[in-house]
C-alpha positions as CSV (number, residue, x, y, z in Angstrom):
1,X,9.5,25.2,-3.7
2,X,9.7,21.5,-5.3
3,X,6.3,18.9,-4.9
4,X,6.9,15.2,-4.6
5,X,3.7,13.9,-6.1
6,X,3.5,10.5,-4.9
7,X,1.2,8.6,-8.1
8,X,2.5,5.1,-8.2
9,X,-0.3,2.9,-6.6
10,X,-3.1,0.4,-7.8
11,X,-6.0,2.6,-7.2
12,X,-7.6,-0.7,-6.4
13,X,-10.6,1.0,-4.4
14,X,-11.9,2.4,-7.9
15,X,-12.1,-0.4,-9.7
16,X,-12.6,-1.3,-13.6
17,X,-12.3,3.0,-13.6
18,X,-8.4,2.7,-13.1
19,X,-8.1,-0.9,-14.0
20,X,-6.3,0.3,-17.6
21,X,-5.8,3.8,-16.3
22,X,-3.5,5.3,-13.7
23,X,-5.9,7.2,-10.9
24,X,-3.7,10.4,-11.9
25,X,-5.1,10.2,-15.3
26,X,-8.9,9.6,-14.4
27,X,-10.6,12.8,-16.4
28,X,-12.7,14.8,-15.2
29,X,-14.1,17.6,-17.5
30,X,-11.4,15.9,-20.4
31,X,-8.7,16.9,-18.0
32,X,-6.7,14.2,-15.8
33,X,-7.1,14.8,-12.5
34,X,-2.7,15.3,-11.9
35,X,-3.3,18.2,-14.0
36,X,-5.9,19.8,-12.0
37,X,-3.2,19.1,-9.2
38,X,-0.6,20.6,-11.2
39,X,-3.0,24.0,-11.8
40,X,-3.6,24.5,-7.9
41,X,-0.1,24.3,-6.8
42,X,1.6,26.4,-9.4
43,X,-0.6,29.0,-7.5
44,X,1.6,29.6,-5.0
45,X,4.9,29.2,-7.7
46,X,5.2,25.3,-7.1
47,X,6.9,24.7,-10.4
48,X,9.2,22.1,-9.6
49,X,7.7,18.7,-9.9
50,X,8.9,14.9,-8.6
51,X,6.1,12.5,-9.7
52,X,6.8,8.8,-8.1
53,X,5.4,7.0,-10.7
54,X,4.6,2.9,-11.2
55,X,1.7,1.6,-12.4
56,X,0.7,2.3,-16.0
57,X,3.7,5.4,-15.4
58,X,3.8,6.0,-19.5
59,X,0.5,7.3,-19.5
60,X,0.9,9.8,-17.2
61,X,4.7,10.2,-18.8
62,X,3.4,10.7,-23.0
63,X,0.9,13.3,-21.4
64,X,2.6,15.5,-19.5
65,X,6.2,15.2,-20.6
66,X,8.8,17.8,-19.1
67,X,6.0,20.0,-18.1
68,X,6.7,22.5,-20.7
69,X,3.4,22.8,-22.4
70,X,1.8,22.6,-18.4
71,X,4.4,25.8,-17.1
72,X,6.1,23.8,-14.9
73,X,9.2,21.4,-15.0
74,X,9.0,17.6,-14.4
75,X,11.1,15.1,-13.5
76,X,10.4,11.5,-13.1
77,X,10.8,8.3,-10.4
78,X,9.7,5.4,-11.2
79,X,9.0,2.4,-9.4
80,X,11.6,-1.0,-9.6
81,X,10.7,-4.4,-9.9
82,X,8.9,-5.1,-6.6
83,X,6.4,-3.0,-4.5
84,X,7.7,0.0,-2.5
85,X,4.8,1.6,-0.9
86,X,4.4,5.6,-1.0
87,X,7.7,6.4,1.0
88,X,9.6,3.6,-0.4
89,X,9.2,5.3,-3.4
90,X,9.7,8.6,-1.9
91,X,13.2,7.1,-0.9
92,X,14.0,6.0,-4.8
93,X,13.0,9.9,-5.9
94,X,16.0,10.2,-3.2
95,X,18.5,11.8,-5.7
96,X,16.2,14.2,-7.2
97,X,14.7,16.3,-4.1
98,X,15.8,19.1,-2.4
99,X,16.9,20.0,0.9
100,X,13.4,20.7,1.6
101,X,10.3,19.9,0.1
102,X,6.9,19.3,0.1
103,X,5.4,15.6,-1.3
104,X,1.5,14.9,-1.8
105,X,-0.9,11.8,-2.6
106,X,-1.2,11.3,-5.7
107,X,-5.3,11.7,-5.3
108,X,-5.7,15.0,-2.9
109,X,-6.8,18.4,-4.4
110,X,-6.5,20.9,-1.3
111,X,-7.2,24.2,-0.6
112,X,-4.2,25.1,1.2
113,X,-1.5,27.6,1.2
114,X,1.5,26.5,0.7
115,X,4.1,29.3,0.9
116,X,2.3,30.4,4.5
117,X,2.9,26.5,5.3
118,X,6.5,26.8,4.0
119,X,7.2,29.9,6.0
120,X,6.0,28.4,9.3
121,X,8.2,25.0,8.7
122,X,11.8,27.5,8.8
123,X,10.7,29.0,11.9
124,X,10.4,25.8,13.5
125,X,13.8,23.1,13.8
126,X,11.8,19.9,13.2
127,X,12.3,17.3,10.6
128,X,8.7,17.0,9.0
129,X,5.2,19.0,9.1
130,X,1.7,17.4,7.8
131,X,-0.9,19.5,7.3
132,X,-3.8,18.2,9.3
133,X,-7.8,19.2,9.1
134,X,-10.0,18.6,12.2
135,X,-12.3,15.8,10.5
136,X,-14.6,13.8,12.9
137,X,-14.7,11.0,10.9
138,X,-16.2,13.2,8.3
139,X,-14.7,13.1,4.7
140,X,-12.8,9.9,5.9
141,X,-11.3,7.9,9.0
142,X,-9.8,10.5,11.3
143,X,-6.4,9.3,12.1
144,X,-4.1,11.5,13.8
145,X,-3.7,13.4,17.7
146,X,-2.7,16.9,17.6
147,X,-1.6,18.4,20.9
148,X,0.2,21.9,21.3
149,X,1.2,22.3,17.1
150,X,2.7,18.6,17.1
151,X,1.5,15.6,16.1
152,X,2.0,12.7,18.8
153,X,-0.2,10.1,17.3
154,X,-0.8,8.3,13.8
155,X,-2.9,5.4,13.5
156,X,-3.9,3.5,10.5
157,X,-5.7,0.6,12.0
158,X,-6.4,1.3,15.4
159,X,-8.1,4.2,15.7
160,X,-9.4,5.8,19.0
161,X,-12.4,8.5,19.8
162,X,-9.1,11.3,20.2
163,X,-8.4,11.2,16.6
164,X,-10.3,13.8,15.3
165,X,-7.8,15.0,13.1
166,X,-6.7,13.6,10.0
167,X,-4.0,13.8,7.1
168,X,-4.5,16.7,4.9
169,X,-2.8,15.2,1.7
170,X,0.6,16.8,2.1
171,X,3.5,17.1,4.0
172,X,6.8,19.5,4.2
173,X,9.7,17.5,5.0
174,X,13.7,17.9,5.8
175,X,15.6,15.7,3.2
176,X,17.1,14.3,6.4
177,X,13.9,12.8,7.1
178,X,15.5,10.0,4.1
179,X,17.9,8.8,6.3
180,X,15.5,6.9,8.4
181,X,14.0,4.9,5.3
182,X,15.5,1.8,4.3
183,X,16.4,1.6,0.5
184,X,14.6,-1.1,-1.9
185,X,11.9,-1.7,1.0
186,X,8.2,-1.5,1.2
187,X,7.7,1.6,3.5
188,X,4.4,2.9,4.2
189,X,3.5,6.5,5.0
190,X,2.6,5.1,8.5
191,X,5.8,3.8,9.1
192,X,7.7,7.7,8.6
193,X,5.4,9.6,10.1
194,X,5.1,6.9,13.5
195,X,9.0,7.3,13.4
196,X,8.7,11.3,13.4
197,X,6.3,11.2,16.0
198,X,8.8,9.1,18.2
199,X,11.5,11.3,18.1
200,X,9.3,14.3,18.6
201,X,10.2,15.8,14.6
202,X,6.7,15.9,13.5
203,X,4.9,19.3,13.3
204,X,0.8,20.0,12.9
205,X,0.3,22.7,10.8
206,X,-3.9,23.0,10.7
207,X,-6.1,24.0,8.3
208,X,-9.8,24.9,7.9
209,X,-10.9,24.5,4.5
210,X,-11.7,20.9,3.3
211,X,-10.0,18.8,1.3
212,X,-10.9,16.7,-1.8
213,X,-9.6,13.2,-2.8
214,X,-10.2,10.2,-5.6
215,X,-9.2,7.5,-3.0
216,X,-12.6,5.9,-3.7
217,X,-15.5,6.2,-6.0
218,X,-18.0,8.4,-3.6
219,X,-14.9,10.6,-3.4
220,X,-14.4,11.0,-7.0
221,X,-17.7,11.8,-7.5
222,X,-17.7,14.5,-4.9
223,X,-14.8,16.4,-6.9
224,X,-16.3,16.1,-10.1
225,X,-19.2,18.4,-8.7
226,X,-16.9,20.2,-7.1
227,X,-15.5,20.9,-10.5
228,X,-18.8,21.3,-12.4
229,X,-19.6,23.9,-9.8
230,X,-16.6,26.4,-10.0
């Protein structure tokens, strides 16, 4: 199975902390927090790694290399001149993906399965799954409407009292799915995953367990003592 780890943005909602430092490479416990990322999914044999990288990228590039020394093998994307957003970016990593494969935000840690979620995506013929966690505005803005295993709404701005679910952190997708994005354009994650919806592609695969993020600093806080405490 191959990861797109999608790394490239500003981090501007944590401040001075990743004003000189890429969020991917915020420590915690002297670790960056991409390697705690890289430790989770290699438990279920993720070893194949994409990371979409811009801002401050050779940090993130003189630590981790090839993967070698981490047990997996790395390759990079990196950003052009002008802004991209998270799929634009994903569409510029284009040549290096496979026919299927999974991408993530370049802040989640989750508790998630991802060979079971792997195994449900080829028994269903749709273009794109997101793993979704029933949130009620919990751990952030619920964003999504799940009804009968699809997803038929995604909404970034306006939000309504039926979206209780939200965006895990990661997504399965058919490299088909690439078609539909423009090349050397800004394309938000919105954007996809409102054109999935549309054409009826985008599956729900839900999960229980909650996930953990960096987005912010409450957030990053919250993982740290969820680190100190395993």
């Amino acid at each position: 199975m191959q990861m797109v780890i999608l790394c490239g943005g500003l981090a501007t909602r944590l401040g001075k902390i990743a004003k000189k430092t890429p969020k991917s490479m915020i420590k915690i416990k002297n670790k960056p927090f991409l390697e705690y990322q890289i430790e989770n999914i290699k438990r279920y044999s993720i070893k194949d790694i994409i990371l979409c990288v811009g801002h401050l990228s050779e940090q993130i590039e003189k630590y981790f290399g090839n993967g070698d020394k981490f047990g997996v093998n790395i390759k990079y994307s990196y950003d052009t001149n002008k802004p991209l957003g998270p799929i634009g970016a994903l569409k510029n990593a284009e040549s290096l993906v496979d026919d299927i494969f999974f991408i993530m935000y370049g802040d989640s840690y989750l508790n998630v399965d991802f060979k079971k979620i792997a195994n449900y995506f080829s028994n269903h013929n749709k273009l794109g799954l997101m793993v979704v966690y029933k949130n009620y505005n919990k751990f952030d803005k619920s964003n999504l409407i799940v009804n009968d295993k699809m997803i038929i709404a995604y909404g970034e701005k306006e939000r309504t009292n039926d979206m209780i679910y939200i965006d895990y952190g990661t997504s399965l997708l058919n490299k088909k799915v690439l078609n539909l994005i423009p090349k050397n354009t800004f394309y938000k994650t919105g954007q996809l995953f409102s054109n999935l919806i549309s054409k009826n592609e985008l599956l729900a695969y839900e999960v229980k367990e909650r996930f953990y993020h960096i987005g912010n600093l409450d957030a990053l806080n919250e993982f740290k003592a969820f680190i100190e405490s395993q």
